[in-house]
C-alpha positions, -999 to 999 in steps of 0.1 A, spaced: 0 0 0 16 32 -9 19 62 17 -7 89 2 -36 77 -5 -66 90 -23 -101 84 -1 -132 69 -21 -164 69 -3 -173 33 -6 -153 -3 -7 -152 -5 -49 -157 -36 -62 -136 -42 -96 -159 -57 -124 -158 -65 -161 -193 -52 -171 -206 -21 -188 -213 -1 -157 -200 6 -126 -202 -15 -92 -238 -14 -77 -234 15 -48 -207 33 -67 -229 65 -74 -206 90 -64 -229 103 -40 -197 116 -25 -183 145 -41 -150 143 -26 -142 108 -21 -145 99 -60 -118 75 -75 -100 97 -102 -98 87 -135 -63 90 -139 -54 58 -111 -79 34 -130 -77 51 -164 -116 51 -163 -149 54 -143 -155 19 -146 -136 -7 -117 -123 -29 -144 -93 -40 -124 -80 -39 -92 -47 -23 -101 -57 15 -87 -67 -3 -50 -35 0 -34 -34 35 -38 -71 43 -20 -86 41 10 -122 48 30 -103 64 59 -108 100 58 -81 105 85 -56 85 63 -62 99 31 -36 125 17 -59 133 -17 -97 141 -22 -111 142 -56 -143 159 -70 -154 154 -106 -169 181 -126 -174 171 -159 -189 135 -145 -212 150 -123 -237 163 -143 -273 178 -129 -295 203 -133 -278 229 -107 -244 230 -124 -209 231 -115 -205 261 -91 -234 236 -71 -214 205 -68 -181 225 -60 -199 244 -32 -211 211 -17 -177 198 -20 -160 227 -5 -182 228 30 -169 192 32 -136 196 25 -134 222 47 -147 202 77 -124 175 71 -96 202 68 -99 211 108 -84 176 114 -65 166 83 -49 201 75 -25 190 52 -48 173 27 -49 182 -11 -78 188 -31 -81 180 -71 -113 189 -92 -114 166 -122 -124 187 -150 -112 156 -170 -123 163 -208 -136 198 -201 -127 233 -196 -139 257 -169 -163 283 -178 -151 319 -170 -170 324 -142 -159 289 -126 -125 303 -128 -137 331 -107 -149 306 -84 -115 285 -80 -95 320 -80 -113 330 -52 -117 295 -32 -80 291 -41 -74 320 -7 -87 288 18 -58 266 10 -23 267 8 -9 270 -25 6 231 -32 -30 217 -14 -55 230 -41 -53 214 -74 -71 213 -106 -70 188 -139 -90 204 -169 -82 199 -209 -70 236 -205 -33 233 -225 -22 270 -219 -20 264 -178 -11 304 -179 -51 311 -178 -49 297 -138 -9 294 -129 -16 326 -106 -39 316 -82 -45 276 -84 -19 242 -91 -23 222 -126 -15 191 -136 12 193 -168 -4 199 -199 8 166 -213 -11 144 -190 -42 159 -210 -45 128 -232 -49 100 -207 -89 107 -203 -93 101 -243 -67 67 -243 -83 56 -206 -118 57 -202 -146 36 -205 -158 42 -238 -127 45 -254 -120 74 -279 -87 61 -292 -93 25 -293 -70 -3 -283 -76 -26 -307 -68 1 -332 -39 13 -320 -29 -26 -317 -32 -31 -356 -15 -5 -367 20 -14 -351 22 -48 -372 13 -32 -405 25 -4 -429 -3 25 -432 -15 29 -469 -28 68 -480 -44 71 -508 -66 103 -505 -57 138 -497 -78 155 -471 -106 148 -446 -126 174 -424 -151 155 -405 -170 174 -382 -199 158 -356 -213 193 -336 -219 227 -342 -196 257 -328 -193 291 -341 -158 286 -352 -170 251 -374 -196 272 -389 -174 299 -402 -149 275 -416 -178 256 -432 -200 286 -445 -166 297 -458 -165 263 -482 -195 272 -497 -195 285 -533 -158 283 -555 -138 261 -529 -171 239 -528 -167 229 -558 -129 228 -564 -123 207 -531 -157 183 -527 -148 156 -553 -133 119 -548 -101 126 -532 -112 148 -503 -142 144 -476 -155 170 -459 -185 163 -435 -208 194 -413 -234 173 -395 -241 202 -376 -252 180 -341 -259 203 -307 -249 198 -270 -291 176 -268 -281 160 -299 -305 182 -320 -296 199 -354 -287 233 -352 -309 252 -373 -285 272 -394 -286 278 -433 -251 266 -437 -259 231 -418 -295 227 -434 -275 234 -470 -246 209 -460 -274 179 -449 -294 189 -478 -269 183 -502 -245 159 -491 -273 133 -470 -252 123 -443 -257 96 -423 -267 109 -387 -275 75 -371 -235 68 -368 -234 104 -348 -264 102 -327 -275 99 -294 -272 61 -283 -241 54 -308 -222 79 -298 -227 71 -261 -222 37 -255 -206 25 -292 -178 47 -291 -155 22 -297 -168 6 -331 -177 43 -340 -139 52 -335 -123 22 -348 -142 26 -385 -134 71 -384 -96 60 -371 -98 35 -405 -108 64 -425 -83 83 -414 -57 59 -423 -65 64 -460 -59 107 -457 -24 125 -460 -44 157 -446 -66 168 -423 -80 197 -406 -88 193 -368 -119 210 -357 -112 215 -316 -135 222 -295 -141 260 -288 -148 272 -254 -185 291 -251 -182 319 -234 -151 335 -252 -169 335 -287 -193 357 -297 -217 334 -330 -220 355 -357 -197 365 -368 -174 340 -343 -149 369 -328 -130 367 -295 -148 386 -268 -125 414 -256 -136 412 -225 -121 377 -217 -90 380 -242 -71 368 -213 -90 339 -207 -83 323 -241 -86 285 -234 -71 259 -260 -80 227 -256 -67 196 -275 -95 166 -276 -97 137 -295 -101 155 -323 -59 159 -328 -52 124 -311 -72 109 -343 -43 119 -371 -19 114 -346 -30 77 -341 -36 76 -381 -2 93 -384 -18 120 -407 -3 151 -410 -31 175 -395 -41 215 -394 -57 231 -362 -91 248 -366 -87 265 -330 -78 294 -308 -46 313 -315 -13 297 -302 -26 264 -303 1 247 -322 25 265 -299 10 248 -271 8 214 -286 48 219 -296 51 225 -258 36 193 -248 58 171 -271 31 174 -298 43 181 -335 28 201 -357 31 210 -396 18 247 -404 56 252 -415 44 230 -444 25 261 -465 37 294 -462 0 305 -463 1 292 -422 18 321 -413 -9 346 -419 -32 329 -398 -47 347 -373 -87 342 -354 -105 361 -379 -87 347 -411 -81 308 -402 -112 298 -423 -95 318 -458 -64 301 -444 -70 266 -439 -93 270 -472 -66 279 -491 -39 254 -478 -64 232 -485 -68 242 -523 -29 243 -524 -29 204 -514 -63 197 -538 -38 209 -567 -8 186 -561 -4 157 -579 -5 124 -557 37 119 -569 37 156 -556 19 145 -522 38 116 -515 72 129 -522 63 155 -491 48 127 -469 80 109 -475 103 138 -460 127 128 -438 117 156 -413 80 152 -420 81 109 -412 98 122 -385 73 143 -367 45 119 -376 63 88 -359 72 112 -331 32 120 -330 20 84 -331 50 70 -301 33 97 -281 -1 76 -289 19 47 -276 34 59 -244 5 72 -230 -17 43 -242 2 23 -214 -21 31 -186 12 28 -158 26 54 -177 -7 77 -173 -12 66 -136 24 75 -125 30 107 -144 1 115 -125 17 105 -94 50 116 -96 32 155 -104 13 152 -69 44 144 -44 63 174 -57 30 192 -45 39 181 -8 75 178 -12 82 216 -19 
C-alpha cells in the first residue's frame, strides 16, 4: 500500500461489465476515484486499489469530478457542496490536497472566478485542478495544474474509449496505406466550425468536394438536435449524411466501433483539418470573434479530435484558438503549419481563408507531388514522433504514475 492515498467513499468492487459497481454513485463529491489511477470510471481491475482508502483521517488526496457529475444545478453547485466538506475535514487533516477533475472539459469563466477565489482557503501546493486547458497560464496565478501533457490519458483511458486499443494494436504490425488527400469530419456545431464551413461554400465547394477529399458538417448540438442554421440545413441537404452513426445512443455507448471505423478512414488521408472544441463563453456566433472582454482567458484545448491523425499518423491542421500549435509543440506534440507558407498569416479572424486555401494548395498537387512531401525525412519524423506519443500514453502505468509523480512534488516543496 503506498503512503498517500486518495479516499473513495465506498469499498469498490472491480468488475468487467458495462457499468459501474452497484453503490458506486458518487454520491460523495469528494471521495470519488480519479480517472487518472484506474484510467476510467469503470472498476475494471483492481490495479488502482492499493493507492485508495475509505479512511478519511488516512487519506492525503480528495477528488471531485466536474465534468462526470452532471445535474441540473451545475458546476459552481457541486463544487460548493464539495468545498463545506472539505473544509470540515480540513480542521483535522490540514494537510490534505484537493483536485477537481475537469477531466475532458474546460472551466467556464465564471468557474474560474470561483476557484480564484476559493484558491485564498488553501495553501498553494494543497489546491489542485485537472482540466483539458493546454495553456496552464489562464490559472498558474492563483491555483496548481497538472502538466499539460497528462491531458490525453482521459481520451486513451476511459470507459468508452475514444482512441481505441484494438486500433492502435493493428497498426504497429502493419504499414499504413494513403491514398486520399484531405478529410474534415466534423460531428457538432460551434461558431468557429460554422465559419470554416459557410466559408467552403461556393468556388472552394466545388474545387475541393470531389473523390479525393471528404468533408463532413453534421451540424449535431450539445441535446443532440440539429442546429438550425442555413449553412448546416444546406450541407445535410446536399450531401445526406448519415446521422445514425453520430447520434445519441451510438455515440454514447458504441464509441469504440464508431472510432475504430473514423480512425480506419483516417488511415486512407495524408491531410486533415482538426476541428477543436471551442470554449462558449469566449466567442461571440456570428460572426465568431474573441470577446475582448475575456481575451485573457483564451482556453485551448486539445480533444480527440488531434489524437485521431496522430494515431492515423496523418499530417493535421488546427481549426482553434490562437497559439494552439504552440502549445501542442510545448507538450511534445508536433505540428506541420511550417508546411505552406499561407500558415503564417493565420490569425482568429482569417483561419477559415487560411485553412481553405492550404487546403486548395494540397487539392492541386499531384499524388507523386503529395507523397514525395509525406515521405520527407523531417516530416516521417514528426509523424512517428506524433504516433509513439499515442503509444506511451496508451500504457495506462505510464498515465497513472506521471500523474503521481506530479502530486508528491506538490507536498515535497
Amino acid at each position: 500500500m503506498h503512503s498517500d492515498l486518495f479516499y473513495v467513499d465506498i469499498p469498490l468492487v472491480p468488475t468487467n461489465g458495462d457499468k459501474p459497481p452497484e453503490g458506486n454513485t458518487n454520491e460523495n463529491i469528494i471521495g470519488q476515484l480519479p480517472f487518472f489511477l484506474n484510467g476510467t470510471d469503470i472498476c475494471h481491475d483492481n490495479s488502482f486499489m492499493p493507492y485508495v482508502t475509505t479512511d478519511k483521517n488516512k487519506s492525503k488526496y480528495f477528488c471531485t469530478h466536474v465534468s462526470n457529475n452532471k445535474n441540473d444545478k451545475g458546476t459552481l453547485w457541486i463544487l460548493e457542496k464539495a468545498l463545506s466538506l472539505i473544509l470540515k475535514i480540513k480542521e483535522t487533516n490540514p494537510d490534505l490536497i484537493w483536485i477537481i477533475e475537469n477531466k475532458d472539459e474546460l472551466f467556464a469563466h465564471h468557474e474560474y472566478l470561483w476557484i480564484k477565489e476559493t484558491s485564498k482557503l488553501f495553501k498553494r501546493n494543497n489546491f489542485v485542478i485537472l482540466s483539458a486547458e493546454l495553456d496552464k497560464s489562464v490559472s498558474d496565478g492563483f491555483v496548481k495544474s497538472f502538466p499539460s501533457t497528462l491531458n490525453v490519458y482521459q481520451y486513451l483511458h476511459h470507459n468508452r474509449f475514444l482512441i481505441p486499443s484494438s486500433y492502435i494494436e493493428s497498426t504497429q504490425n502493419r504499414n499504413i496505406i494513403k491514398d486520399k488527400k484531405i478529410l474534415s469530419s466534423t460531428r457538432k456545431y460551434n461558431p468557429s466550425r460554422e465559419s470554416f464551413y459557410k466559408q467552403l461554400i461556393g468556388d472552394s465547394e466545388n474545387i475541393l468536394i470531389n473523390d479525393d477529399n471528404s468533408f463532413r458538417y453534421f451540424g449535431k448540438t450539445d441535446r443532440d438536435n440539429l442546429s438550425k442554421t442555413d449553412v448546416i440545413e444546406y450541407w445535410n441537404s446536399k450531401y445526406n449524411f448519415n446521422h445514425d452513426k453520430v447520434s445519441g445512443d451510438d455515440m454514447l455507448w458504441k464509441e469504440e466501433a464508431f472510432y475504430n471505423e473514423l480512425l480506419s478512414e483516417y488511415e486512407n488521408y495524408y491531410f486533415s483539418i482538426v476541428h477543436e472544441t471551442f470554449p462558449k463563453d469566449l466567442i461571440t456566433y456570428d460572426p465568431p470573434s474573441l470577446k475582448s472582454e475575456f481575451s485573457k482567458w483564451y482556453k485551448l484545448q486539445m480533444g480527440e479530435k488531434t489524437l485521431l491523425p496522430m494515431t492515423s499518423k496523418t499530417i493535421f491542421f488546427s481549426n482553434s484558438l490562437p497559439n494552439i500549435e504552440k502549445k501542442l509543440n510545448e507538450i511534445g506534440i508536433e505540428t506541420f503549419s511550417y508546411l505552406f507558407e499561407e500558415y503564417d498569416a493565420l490569425t482568429f479572424d482569417n483561419r477559415s481563408d487560411v485553412l481553405i486555401s492550404i487546403c486548395k494548395k494540397i487539392n492541386n498537387m499531384s499524388y507523386s507531388d503529395i507523397e514525395e512531401l509525406y515521405n520527407r525525412k523531417d516530416v516521417q519524423s514528426k509523424l512517428e514522433k506524433n504516433y509513439n506519443y499515442i503509444l506511451h500514453y496508451k500504457n495506462k502505468e505510464n498515465c497513472r504514475n506521471e500523474h503521481i509523480e506530479f502530486l508528491k512534488t506538490l507536498h515535497e516543496n
